[in-house]
DRENTILUM-610162 format. One record per residue: x, y, z of N, C-alpha, C in turn; residue in three letters. Coordinates in steps of 0.2 Angstrom, whole numbers, padded with zeros to 4 digits, always signed. Layout:
REM DRENTILUM-610162
XYZXYZXYZALA
...
REM end
This chain:
REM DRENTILUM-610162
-0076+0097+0126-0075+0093+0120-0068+0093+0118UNK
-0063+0087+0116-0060+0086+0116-0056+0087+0108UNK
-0054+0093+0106-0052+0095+0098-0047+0093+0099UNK
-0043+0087+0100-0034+0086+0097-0034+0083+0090UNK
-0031+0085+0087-0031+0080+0080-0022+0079+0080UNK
-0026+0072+0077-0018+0067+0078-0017+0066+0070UNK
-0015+0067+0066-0013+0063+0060-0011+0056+0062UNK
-0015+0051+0059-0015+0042+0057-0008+0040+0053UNK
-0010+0043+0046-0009+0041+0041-0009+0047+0036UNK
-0002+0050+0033-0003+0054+0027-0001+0049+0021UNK
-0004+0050+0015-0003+0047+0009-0003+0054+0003UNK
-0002+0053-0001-0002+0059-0008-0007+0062-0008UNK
-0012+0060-0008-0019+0060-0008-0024+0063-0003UNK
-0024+0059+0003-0027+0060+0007-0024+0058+0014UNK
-0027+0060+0019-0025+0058+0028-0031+0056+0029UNK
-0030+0052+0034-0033+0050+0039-0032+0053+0046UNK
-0038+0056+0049-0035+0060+0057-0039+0059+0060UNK
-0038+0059+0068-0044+0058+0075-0043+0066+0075UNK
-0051+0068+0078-0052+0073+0080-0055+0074+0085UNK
-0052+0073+0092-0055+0071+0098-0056+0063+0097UNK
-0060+0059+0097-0065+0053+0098-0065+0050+0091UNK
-0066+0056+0086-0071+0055+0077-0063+0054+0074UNK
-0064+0047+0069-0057+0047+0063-0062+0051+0059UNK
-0058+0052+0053-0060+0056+0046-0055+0056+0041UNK
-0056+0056+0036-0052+0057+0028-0053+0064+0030UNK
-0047+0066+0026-0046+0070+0024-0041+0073+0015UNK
-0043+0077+0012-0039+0079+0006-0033+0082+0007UNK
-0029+0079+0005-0021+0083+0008-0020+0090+0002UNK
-0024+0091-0004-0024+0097-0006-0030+0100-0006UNK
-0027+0107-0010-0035+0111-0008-0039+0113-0005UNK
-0037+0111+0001-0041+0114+0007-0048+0108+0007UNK
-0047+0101+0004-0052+0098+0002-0059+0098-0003UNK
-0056+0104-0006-0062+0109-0011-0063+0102-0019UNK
-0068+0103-0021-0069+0098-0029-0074+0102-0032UNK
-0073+0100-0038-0080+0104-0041-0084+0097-0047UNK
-0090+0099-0047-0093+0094-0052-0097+0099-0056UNK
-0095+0098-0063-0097+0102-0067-0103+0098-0072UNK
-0110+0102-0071-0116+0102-0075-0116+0106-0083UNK
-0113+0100-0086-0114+0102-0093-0119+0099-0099UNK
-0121+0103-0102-0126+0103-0108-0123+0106-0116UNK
-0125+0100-0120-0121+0101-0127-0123+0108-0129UNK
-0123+0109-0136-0128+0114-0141-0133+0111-0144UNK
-0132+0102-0144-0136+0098-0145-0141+0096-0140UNK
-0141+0099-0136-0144+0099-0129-0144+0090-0129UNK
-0136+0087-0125-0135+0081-0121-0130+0082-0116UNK
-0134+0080-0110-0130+0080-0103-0123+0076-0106UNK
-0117+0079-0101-0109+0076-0101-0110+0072-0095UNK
-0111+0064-0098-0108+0062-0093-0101+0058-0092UNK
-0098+0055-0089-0091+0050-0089-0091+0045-0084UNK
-0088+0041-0087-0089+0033-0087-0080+0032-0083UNK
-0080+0028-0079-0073+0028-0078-0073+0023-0072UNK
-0068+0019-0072-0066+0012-0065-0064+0016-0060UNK
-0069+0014-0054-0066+0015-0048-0065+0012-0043UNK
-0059+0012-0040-0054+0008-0038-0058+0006-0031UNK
-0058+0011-0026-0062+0011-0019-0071+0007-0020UNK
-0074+0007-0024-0081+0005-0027-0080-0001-0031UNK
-0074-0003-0033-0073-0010-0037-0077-0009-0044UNK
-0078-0004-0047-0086-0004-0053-0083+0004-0058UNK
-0086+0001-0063-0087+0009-0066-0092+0012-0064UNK
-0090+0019-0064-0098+0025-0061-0099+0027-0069UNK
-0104+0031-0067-0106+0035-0070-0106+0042-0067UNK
-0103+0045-0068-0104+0054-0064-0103+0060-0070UNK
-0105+0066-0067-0105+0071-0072-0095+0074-0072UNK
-0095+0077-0074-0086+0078-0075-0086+0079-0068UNK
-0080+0081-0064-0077+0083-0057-0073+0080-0056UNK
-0068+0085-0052-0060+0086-0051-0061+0090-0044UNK
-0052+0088-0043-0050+0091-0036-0047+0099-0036UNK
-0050+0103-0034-0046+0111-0034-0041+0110-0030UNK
-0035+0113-0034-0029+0114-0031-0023+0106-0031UNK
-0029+0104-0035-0022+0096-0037-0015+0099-0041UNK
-0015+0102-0045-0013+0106-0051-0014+0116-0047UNK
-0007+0118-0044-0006+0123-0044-0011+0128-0049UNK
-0012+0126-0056-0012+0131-0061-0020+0132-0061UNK
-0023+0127-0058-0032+0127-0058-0034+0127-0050UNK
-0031+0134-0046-0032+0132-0039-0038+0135-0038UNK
-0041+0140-0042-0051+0142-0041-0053+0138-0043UNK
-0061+0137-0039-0066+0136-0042-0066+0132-0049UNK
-0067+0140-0051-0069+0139-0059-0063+0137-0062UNK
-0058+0138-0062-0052+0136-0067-0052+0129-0064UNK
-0054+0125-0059-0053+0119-0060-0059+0115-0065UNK
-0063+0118-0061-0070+0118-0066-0070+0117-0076UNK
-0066+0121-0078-0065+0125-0083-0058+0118-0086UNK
-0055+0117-0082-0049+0112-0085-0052+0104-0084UNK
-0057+0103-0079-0056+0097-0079-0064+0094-0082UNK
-0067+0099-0085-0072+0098-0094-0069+0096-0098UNK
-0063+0100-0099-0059+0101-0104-0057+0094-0103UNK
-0053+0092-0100-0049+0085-0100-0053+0079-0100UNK
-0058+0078-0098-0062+0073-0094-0068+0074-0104UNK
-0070+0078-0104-0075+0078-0109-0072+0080-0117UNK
-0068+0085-0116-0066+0088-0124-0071+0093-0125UNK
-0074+0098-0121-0079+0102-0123-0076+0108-0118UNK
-0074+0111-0120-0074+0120-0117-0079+0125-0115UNK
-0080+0126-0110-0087+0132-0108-0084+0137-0111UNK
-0091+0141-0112-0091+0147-0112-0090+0152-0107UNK
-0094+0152-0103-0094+0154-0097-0095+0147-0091UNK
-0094+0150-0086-0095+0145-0079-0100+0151-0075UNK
-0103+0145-0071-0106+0150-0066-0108+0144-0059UNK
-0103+0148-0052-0104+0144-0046-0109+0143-0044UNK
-0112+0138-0042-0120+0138-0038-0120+0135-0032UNK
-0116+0132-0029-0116+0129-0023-0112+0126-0021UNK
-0110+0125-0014-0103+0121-0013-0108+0120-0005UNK
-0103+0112-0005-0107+0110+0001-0103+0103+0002UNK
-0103+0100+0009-0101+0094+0010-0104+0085+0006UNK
-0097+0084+0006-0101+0077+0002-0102+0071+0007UNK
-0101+0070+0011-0102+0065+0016-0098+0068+0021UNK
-0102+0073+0026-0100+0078+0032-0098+0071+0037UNK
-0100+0064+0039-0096+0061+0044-0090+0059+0042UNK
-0088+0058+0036-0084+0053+0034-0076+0057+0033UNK
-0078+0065+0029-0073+0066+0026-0073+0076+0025UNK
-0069+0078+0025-0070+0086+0026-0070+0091+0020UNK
-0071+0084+0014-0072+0087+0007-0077+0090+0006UNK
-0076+0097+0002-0083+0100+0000-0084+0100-0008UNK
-0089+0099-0010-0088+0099-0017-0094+0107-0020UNK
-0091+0111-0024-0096+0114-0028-0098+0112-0033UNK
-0105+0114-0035-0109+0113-0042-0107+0119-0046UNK
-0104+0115-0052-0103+0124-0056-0104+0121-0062UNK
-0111+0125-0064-0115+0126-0073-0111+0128-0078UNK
-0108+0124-0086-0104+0126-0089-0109+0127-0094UNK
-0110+0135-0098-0114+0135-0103-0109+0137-0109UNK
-0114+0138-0114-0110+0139-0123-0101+0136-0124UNK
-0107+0128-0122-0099+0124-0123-0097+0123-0130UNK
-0088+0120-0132-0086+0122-0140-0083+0116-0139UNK
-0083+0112-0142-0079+0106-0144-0071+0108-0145UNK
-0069+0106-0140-0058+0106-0141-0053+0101-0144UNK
-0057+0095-0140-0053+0089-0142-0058+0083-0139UNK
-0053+0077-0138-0058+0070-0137-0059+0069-0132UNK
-0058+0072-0127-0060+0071-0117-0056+0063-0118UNK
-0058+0060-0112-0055+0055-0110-0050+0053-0104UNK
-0048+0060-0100-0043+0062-0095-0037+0062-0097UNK
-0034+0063-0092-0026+0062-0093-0024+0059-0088UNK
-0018+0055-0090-0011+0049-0088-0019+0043-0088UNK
-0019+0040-0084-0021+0032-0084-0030+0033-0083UNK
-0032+0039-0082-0038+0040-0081-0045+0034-0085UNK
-0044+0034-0090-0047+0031-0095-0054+0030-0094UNK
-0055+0037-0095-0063+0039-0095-0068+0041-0102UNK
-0072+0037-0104-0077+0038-0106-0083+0042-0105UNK
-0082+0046-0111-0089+0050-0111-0093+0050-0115UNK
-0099+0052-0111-0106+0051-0113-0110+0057-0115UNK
-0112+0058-0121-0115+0063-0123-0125+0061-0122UNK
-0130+0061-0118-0135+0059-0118-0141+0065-0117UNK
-0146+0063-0125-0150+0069-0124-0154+0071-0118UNK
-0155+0076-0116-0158+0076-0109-0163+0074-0107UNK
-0165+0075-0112-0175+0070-0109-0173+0065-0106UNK
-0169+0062-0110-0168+0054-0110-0163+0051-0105UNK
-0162+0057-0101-0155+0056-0096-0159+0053-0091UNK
-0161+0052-0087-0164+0049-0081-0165+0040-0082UNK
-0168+0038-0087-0169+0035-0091-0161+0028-0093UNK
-0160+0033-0095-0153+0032-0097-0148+0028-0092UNK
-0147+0033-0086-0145+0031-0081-0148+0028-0077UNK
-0153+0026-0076-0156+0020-0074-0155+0014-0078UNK
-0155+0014-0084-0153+0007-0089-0147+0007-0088UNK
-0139+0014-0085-0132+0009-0084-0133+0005-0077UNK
-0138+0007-0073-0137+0006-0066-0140-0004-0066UNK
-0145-0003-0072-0146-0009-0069-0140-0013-0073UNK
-0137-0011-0078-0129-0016-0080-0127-0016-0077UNK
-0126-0013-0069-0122-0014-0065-0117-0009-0062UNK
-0118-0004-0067-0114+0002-0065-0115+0007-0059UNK
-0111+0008-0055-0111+0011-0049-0114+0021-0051UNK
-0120+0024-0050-0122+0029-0051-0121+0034-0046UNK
-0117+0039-0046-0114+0044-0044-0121+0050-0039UNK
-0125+0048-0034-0132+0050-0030-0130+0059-0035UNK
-0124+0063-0034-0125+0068-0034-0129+0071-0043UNK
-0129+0066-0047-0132+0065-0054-0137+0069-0054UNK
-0142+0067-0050-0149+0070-0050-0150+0078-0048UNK
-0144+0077-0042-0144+0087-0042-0143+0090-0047UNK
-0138+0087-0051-0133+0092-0056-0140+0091-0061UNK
-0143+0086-0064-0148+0086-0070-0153+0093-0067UNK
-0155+0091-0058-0159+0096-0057-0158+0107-0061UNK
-0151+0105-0058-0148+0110-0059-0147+0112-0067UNK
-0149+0111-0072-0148+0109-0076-0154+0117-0079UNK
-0160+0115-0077-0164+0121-0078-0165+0126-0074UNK
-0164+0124-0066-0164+0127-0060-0158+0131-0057UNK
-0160+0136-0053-0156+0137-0048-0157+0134-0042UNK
-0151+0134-0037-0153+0130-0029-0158+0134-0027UNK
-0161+0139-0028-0165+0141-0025-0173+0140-0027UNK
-0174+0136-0033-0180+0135-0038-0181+0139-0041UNK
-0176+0144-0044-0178+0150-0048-0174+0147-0055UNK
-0180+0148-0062-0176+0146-0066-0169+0150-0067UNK
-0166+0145-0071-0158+0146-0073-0161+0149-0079UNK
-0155+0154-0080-0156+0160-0086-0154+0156-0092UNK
REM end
């Protein structure tokens, strides 16, 4: 088997590289690590956010998530986890708790993403993102999330697949043992 990697194309963001035969994306920080964080109000309603995406031509919908190690100062897990709630939604956890990290499309790209539960959230400020991001967030009761997000999908909004695990995860652990 033939391991040679060539770098294509490096960009701010990402590279492009053969490894052997196979091209692939890759993240040019953090070791490709992301987190997507499952949060729940005190009003019991999923966070979700609404934002243009460039590569998809569409708004999505997806639950908060950010890149670890974009930003020196949020180079774990949890501190990216914990900063990019805060900026994307305006809601502070109480605590974090990791539950799973795993590839997002193993052909394509060498990004992993974690799921990490934000609970005893506190209202900070108006979420939104920062610099050009201009993300909208969604506070929606949780019964009514699945529902919900089928009604953006049929307006034509691009739905983030990972949605369903995170709701799953909501009252579950990966393993099916309820969440404490």
């Amino acid at each position: 088997m033939n391991d040679a990697r060539e770098i294509l194309h490096e960009g701010q963001w990402l590279r492009l590289v053969r490894i052997g035969h196979w091209e692939s994306c890759e993240r040019v920080h953090g070791e490709g690590m992301a987190v997507i964080v499952i949060a729940v109000t005190p009003s019991d309603e999923v966070l979700f956010v609404e934002q243009y995406r460039i590569p998809l031509g569409a708004h999505t919908i997806e639950m908060p998530a950010g890149l670890v190690g974009d930003d020196p100062a949020h180079s774990t897990l949890l501190e990216a986890a914990r900063e990019e709630l805060i900026e994307e939604t305006g809601w502070a956890p109480g605590r974090l708790e990791l539950l799973l990290a795993g590839p997002t499309s193993a052909g394509l790209t060498n990004e992993r993403i974690a799921f990490v539960r934000a609970r005893d959230l506190v209202r900070v400020g108006a979420g939104g993102g920062i610099g050009d991001e201009r993300i909208t967030v969604h506070a929606v009761p949780r019964r009514e999330a699945p529902a919900w997000l089928m009604r953006k999908h049929a307006e034509g909004y691009e739905l983030d697949l990972k949605l369903w695990a995170g709701l799953w995860m909501i009252e579950r652990n990966p393993d099916g043992s309820p969440a404490d």
